[in-house]
C-alpha positions as CSV (number, residue, x, y, z in Angstrom):
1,X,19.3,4.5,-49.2
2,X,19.3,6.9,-46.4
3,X,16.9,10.0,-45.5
4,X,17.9,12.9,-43.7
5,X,15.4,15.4,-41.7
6,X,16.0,19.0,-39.8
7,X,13.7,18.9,-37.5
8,X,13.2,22.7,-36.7
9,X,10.1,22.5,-34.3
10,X,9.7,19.4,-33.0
11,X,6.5,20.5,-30.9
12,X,4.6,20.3,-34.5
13,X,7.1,17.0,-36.0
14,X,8.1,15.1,-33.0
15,X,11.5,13.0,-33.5
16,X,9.0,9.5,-33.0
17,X,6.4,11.2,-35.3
18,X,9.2,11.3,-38.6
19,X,10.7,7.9,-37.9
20,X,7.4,6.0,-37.9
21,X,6.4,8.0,-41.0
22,X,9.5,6.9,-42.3
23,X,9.4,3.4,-41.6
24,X,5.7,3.6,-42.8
25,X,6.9,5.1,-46.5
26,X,9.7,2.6,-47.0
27,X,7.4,-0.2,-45.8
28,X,4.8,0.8,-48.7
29,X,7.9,0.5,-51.4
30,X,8.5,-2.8,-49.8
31,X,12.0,-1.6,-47.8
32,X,12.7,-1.5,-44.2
33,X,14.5,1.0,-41.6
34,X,17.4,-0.6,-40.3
35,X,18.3,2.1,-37.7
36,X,18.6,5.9,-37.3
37,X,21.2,8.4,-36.1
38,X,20.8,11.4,-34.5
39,X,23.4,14.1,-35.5
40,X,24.1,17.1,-32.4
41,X,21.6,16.9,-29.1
42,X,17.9,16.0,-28.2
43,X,15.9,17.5,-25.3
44,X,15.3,15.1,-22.7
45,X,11.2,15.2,-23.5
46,X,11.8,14.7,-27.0
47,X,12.9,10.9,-25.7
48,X,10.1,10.6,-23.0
49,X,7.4,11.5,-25.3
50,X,9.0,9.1,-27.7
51,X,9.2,6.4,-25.2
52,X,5.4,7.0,-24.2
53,X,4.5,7.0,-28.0
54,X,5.9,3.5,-28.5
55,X,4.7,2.5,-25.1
56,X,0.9,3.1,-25.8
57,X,1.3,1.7,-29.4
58,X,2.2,-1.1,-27.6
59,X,-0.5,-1.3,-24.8
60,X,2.3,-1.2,-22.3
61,X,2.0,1.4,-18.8
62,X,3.9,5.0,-19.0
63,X,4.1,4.5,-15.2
64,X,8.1,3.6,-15.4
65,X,11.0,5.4,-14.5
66,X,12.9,7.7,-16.9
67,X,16.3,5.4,-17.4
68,X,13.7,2.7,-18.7
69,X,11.9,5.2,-21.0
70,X,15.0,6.5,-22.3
71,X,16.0,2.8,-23.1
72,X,12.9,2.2,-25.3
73,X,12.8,5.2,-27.1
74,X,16.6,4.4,-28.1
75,X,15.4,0.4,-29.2
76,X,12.4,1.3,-30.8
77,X,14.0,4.7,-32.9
78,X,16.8,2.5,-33.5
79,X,19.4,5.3,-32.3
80,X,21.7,2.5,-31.4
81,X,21.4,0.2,-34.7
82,X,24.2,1.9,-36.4
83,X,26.7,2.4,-33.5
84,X,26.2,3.0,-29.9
85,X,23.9,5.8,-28.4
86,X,25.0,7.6,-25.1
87,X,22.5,9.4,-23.7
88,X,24.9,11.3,-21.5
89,X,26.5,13.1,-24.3
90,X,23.6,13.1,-26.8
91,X,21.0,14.3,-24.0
92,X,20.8,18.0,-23.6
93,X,19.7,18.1,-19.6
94,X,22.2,15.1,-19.0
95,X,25.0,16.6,-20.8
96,X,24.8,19.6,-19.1
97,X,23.9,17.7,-15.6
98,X,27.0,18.9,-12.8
99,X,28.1,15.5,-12.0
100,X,30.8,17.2,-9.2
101,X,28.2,17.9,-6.7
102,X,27.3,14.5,-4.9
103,X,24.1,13.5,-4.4
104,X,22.7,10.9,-2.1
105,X,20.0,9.2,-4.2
106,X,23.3,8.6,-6.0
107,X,24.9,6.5,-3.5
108,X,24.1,2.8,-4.2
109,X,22.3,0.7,-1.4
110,X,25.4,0.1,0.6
111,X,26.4,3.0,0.4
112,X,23.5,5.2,1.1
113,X,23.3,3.0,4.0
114,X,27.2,3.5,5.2
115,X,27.0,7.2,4.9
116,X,23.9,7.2,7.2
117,X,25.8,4.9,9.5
118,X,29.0,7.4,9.8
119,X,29.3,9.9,12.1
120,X,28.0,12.7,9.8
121,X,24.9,14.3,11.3
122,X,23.5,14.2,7.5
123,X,21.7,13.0,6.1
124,X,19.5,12.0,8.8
125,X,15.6,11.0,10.0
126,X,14.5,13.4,7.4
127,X,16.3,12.2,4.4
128,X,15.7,8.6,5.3
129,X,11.9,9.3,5.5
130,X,11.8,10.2,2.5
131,X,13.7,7.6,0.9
132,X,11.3,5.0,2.7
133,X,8.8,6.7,1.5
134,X,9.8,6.5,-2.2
135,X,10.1,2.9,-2.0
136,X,6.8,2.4,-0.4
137,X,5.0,4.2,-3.4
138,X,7.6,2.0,-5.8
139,X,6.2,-1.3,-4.6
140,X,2.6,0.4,-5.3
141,X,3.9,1.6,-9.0
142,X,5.6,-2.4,-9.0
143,X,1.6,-3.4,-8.6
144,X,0.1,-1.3,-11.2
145,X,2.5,-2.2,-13.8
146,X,1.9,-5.8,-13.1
147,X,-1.4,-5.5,-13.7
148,X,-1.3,-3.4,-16.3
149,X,0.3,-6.3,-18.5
150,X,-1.3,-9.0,-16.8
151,X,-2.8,-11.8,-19.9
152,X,-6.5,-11.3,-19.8
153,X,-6.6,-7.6,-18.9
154,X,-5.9,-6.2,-22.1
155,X,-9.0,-3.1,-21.3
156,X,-7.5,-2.7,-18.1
157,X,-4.2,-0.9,-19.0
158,X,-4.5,2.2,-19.4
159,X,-5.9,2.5,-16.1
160,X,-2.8,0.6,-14.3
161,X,-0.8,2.7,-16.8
162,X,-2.4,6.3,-14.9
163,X,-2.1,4.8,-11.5
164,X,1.7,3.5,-12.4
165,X,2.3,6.9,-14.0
166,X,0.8,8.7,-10.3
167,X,2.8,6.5,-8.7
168,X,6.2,7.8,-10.6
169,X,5.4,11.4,-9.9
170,X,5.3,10.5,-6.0
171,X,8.5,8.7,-6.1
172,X,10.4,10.9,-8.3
173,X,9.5,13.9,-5.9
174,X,10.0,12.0,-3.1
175,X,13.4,10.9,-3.9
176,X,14.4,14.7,-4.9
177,X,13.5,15.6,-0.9
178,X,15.9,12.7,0.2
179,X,19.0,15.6,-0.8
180,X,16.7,18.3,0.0
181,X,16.5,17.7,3.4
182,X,20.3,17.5,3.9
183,X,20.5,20.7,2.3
184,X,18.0,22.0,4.4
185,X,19.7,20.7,7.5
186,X,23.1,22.2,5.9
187,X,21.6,25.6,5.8
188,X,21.1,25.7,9.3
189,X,25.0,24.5,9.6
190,X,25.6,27.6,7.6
191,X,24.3,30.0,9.7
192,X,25.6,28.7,12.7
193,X,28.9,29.6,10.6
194,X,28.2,32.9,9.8
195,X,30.1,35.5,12.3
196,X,29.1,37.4,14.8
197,X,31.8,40.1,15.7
198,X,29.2,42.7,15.6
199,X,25.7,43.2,16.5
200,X,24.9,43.4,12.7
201,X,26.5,40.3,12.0
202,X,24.8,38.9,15.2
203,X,21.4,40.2,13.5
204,X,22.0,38.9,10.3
205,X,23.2,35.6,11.8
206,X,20.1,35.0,14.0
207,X,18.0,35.9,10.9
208,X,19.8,33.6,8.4
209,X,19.1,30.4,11.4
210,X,15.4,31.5,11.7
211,X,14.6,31.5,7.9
212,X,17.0,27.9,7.3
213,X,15.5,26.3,10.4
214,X,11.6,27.4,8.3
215,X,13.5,26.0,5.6
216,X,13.9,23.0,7.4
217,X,10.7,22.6,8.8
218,X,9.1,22.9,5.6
219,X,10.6,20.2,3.5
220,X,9.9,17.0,5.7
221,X,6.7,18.7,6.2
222,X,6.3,18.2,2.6
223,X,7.9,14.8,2.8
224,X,4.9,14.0,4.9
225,X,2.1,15.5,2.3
226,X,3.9,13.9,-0.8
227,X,4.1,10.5,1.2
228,X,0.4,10.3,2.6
229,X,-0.7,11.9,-0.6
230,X,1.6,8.1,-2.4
231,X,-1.1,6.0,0.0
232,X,-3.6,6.3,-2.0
233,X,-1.7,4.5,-5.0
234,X,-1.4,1.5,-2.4
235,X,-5.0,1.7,-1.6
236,X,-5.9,0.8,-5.2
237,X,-3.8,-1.5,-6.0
238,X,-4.6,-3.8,-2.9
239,X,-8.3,-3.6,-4.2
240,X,-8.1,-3.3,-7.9
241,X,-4.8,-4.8,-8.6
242,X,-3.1,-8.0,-9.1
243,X,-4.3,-10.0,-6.0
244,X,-1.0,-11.9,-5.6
245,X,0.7,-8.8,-4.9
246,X,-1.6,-8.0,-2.1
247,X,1.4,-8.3,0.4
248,X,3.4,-6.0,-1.9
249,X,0.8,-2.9,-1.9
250,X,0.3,-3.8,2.2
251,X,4.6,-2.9,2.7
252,X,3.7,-0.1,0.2
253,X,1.6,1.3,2.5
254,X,3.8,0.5,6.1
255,X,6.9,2.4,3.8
256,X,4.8,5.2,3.3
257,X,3.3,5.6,6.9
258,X,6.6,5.3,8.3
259,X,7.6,8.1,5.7
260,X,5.0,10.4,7.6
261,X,5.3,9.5,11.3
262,X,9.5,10.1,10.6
263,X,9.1,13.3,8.6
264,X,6.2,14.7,11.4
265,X,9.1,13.6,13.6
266,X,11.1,16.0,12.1
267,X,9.1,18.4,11.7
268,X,8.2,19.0,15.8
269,X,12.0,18.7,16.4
270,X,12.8,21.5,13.5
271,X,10.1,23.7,14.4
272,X,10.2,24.0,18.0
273,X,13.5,26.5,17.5
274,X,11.6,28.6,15.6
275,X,10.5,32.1,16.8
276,X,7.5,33.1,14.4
277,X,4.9,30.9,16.6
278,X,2.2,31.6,14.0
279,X,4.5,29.8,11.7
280,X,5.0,27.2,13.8
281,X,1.4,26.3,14.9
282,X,0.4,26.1,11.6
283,X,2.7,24.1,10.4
284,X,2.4,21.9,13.4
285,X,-1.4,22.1,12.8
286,X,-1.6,20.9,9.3
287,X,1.1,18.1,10.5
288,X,-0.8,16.8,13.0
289,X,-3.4,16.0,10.6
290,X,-1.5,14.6,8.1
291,X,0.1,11.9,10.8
292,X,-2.8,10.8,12.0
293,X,-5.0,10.5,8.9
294,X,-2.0,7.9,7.7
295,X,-2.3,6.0,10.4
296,X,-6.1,6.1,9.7
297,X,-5.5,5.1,6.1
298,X,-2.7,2.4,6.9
299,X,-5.0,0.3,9.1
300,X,-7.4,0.8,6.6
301,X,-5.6,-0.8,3.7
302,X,-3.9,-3.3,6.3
303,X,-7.2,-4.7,7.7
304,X,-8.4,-5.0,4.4
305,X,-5.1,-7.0,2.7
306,X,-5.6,-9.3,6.0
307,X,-9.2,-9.9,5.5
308,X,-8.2,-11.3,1.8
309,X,-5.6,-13.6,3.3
């Protein structure tokens, strides 16, 4: 037997919502779903909302990344029981994804490494900030969803789950600023570009280096809020999580204060070319405060992983 559905609004009937009331009608007349097709495209939330359906049915964190989500909402709606499921060309945002422009979160790990080790300028202590930064919140999302399915914990997931799920958010926008702030520093590169025959051209020049070199300014300082605001998932987990992955939340936290201290770095060096002092002092301002509260906030999560070794 086989049922077919148009699902016009699938805010009001999600996708998950009609298979389990499927599997639950055929499992009442003693029958079983063997697997499911979907015929044309799905929006990329319809799959993450049916990944965190199955995932809570199950007791099991939210908090992990999207490839893995979009792998359990294909297992457990059985899109690939009947013949293979490509996300890439049954996923709206991933069909539609421009897979010419080269990213650098792309790059594997030798690679990402290599083209930091050429002699391109870019990406550079910015980018790299940021990517240190994303994996110092990972190990701290790593710890939560340990925990969350540790034997014995059972009442204890969904919090895990909300920390790993925090944790994600961090990371995800993290790892977004690692290109960002090579196409920040590219702006600049731009401008320098732009020609200056004329004393228009000159004016438009100088104006178009001013507002890219802002630019730049702005996205490692915002490298340096989204990493300090990550500690605080490493600060948790050292005192609420799995206590055998105390040295895992403590590198967690050294990822993400080196995050700040090379993004503040950055900042300084960006925003000492910049003409608009009130800009610049206030930027600087709020920096300053940001570095040395995570050095604050690293000892403290350090001192207390060593006193609990």
């Amino acid at each position: 037997a086989q049922i077919s559905y148009n699902l016009t609004n699938i805010s009001i009937t999600p996708m998950h919502i009609a298979f389990d009331e499927s599997c639950r009608a055929a499992e009442e007349r003693g029958l079983r779903v063997t697997g499911s097709e979907l015929v044309g495209l799905v929006p990329l939330k319809a799959m993450l909302d049916a990944a965190d359906y199955f995932l809570t049915k199950q007791q099991r964190s939210l908090g992990i990344s999207e490839s893995e989500k979009i792998k359990i909402a294909v297992k457990s709606l059985g899109l690939d029981d009947l013949k293979p499921f490509n996300p890439d060309e049954k996923i709206i945002e991933y069909l539609l994804k421009d897979r010419s422009v080269k990213k650098l979160i792309d790059f594997k790990l030798d690679g990402f490494a290599d083209e930091t080790a050429s002699e391109s300028v870019a990406p550079g202590g910015g980018s790299i900030s940021a990517y240190v930064g994303a994996l110092g919140v990972s190990l701290g999302t790593m710890v939560a969803n340990i925990s969350a399915h540790k034997p014995g914990w059972d009442d204890k997931w969904e919090f895990y789950s909300k920390w790993a799920e925090k944790g994600q958010t961090y990371k995800n926008k993290l790892l977004a600023l690692v290109d960002e702030d090579t196409n920040a520093f590219n702006k600049i590169l731009e401008g320098f570009r732009m020609p200056k025959s004329t004393d228009a051209e000159k004016a438009e020049r100088a104006k178009a280096i001013q507002e890219a070199t802002k630019y730049a300014t702005e996205i490692p300082f915002q490298v340096m809020e989204t990493a300090y605001d990550s500690m605080e998932v490493m600060k948790t987990m050292v005192r609420e999580g799995l206590q055998s992955s105390l040295s895992d939340g403590a590198v967690g936290a050294l990822c993400a204060r080196t995050a700040v201290m090379g993004a503040y770095f950055n900042v300084k060096i960006n925003a000492k070319d910049i003409k608009d002092r009130e800009f610049t002092e206030a930027i600087i301002k709020k920096a300053d405060k940001i570095y040395f509260s995570a050095i604050a906030l690293e000892k403290e999560i350090v001192d207390y992983v060593n006193s609990k070794m």
